[in-house]
C-alpha positions in Angstrom: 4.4 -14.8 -17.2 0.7 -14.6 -18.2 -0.6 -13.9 -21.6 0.2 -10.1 -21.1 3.4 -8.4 -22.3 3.3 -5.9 -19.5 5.7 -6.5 -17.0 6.6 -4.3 -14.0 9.8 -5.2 -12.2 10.7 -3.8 -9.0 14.3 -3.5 -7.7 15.4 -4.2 -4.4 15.8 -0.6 -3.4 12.1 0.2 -5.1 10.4 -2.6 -2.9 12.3 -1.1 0.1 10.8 2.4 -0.6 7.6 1.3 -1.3 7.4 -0.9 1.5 8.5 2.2 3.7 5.4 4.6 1.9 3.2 1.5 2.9 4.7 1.8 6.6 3.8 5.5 6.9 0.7 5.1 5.3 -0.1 2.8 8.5 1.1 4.9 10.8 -0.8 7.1 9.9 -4.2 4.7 10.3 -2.4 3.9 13.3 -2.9 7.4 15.1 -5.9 7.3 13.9 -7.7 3.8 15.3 -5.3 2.5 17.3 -1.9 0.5 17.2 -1.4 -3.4 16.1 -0.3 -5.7 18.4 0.5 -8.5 15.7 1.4 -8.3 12.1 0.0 -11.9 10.3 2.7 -12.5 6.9 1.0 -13.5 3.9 3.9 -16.2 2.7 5.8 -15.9 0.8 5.4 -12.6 -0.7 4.1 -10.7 2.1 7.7 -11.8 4.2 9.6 -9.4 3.1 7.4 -6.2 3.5 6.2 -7.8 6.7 9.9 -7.9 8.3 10.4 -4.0 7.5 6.7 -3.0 8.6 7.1 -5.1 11.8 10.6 -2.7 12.0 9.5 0.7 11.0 5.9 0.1 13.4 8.0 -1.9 16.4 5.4 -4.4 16.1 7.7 -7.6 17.6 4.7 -10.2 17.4 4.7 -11.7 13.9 2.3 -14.8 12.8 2.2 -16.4 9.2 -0.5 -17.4 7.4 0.9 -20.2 4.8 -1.1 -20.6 1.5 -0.3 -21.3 -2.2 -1.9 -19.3 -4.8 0.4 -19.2 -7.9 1.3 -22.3 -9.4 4.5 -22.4 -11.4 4.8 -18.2 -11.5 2.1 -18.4 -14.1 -1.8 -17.8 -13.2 -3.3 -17.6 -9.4 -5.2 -20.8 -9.2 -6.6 -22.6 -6.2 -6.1 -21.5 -2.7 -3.9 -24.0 -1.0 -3.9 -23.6 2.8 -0.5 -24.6 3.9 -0.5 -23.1 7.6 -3.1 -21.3 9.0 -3.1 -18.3 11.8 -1.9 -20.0 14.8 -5.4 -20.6 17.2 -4.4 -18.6 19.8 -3.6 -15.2 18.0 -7.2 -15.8 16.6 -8.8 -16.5 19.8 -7.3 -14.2 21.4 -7.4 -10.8 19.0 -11.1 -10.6 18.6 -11.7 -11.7 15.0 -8.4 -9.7 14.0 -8.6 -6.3 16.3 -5.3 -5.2 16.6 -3.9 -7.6 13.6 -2.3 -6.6 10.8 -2.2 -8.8 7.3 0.9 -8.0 5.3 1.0 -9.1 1.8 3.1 -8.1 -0.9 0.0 -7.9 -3.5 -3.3 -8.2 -3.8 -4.3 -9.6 -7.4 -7.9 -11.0 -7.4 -8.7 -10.7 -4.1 -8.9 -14.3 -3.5 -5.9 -14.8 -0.3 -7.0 -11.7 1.1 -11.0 -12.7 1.0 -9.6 -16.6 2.7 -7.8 -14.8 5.1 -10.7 -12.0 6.2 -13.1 -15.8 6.8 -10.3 -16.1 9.8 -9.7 -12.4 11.1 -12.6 -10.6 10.1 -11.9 -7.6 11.7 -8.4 -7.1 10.8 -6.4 -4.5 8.9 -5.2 -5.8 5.5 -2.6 -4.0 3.8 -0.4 -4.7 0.6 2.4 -2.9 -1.2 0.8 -3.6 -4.5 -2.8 -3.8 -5.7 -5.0 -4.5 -8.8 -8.2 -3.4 -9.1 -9.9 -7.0 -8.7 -7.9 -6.9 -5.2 -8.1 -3.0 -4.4 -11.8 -3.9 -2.6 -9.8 -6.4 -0.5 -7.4 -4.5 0.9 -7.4 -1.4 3.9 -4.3 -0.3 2.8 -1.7 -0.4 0.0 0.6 1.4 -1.9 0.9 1.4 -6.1 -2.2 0.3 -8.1 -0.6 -1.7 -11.4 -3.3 -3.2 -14.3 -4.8 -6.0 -13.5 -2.9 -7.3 -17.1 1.1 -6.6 -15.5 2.5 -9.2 -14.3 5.0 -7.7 -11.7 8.4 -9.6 -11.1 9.4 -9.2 -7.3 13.2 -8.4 -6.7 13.2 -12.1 -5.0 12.3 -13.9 -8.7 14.4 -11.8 -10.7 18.5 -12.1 -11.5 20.3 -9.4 -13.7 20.0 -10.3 -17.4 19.6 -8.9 -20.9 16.5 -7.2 -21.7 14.6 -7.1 -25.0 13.3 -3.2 -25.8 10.1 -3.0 -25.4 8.8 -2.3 -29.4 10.8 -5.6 -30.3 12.8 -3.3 -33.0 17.1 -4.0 -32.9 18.5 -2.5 -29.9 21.8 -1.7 -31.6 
């Protein structure tokens, strides 16, 4: 974890709520401008909420766009692309009409700005956002400080917990 103390960890059942709020919230732009034909999965993070968005909008056609950002859980370094969008759902979608990024986060901006030099014109949506990303992204959910680090249900197992002013918890 980064310098910060503030930590915001989200259970299983509160990324599955919020990743459901994020589906809705597309629907809704969906109604409006017109439905996706492909969803593009930030990995890792963006997995996860991509699988229940691709459920909850029956979007079937599902890409990934590979790249390392965090090193070692601490700080987002360099961008690392890994895989890119594969050439034909880039070709063939217009600079991105009708494509829509999942990603579980947006911190600086940095993935999502990487990913907009491929699909221009596509919809990019995240559960979480902090305000260095918020410009970045169409569409999200919960806005956190850019100083909390938030622990995914993925990186997490069930273990004690310190209280938060550091005073004896008994």
């Amino acid at each position: 974890m980064p310098a910060s103390n503030k930590a915001f960890p989200v259970s299983w059942d509160q990324f599955h709520r919020d990743c459901k709020a994020l589906a809705w919230r597309l629907a809704g732009v969906a109604e409006a401008q017109g439905e996706w034909t492909t969803i593009v999965s930030i990995t890792r993070g963006g997995l996860v909420p991509a699988a229940i968005i691709a459920r909850e909008l029956g979007i079937r056609n599902i890409e990934t766009f590979c790249i390392a950002s965090y090193h070692e859980y601490q700080d987002q370094g360099d961008l690392l692309v890994l895989k890119p969008v594969a050439a034909d759902i880039v070709e063939s979608s217009n600079g991105g009409e009708k494509v829509l990024v999942i990603d579980d986060l947006t911190d600086t901006g940095k993935t999502a700005k990487k990913i907009r030099e491929t699909l221009p014109k596509a919809h990019i949506a995240t559960v979480y956002a902090k305000p260095k990303g918020c410009p970045m992204a169409d569409t999200f959910v919960t806005e956190v400080s850019q100083d909390t680090w938030i622990y995914f249900p993925w990186d997490m197992d069930l273990a004690y917990s310190a209280p938060i002013s550091g005073g004896d918890d008994g």
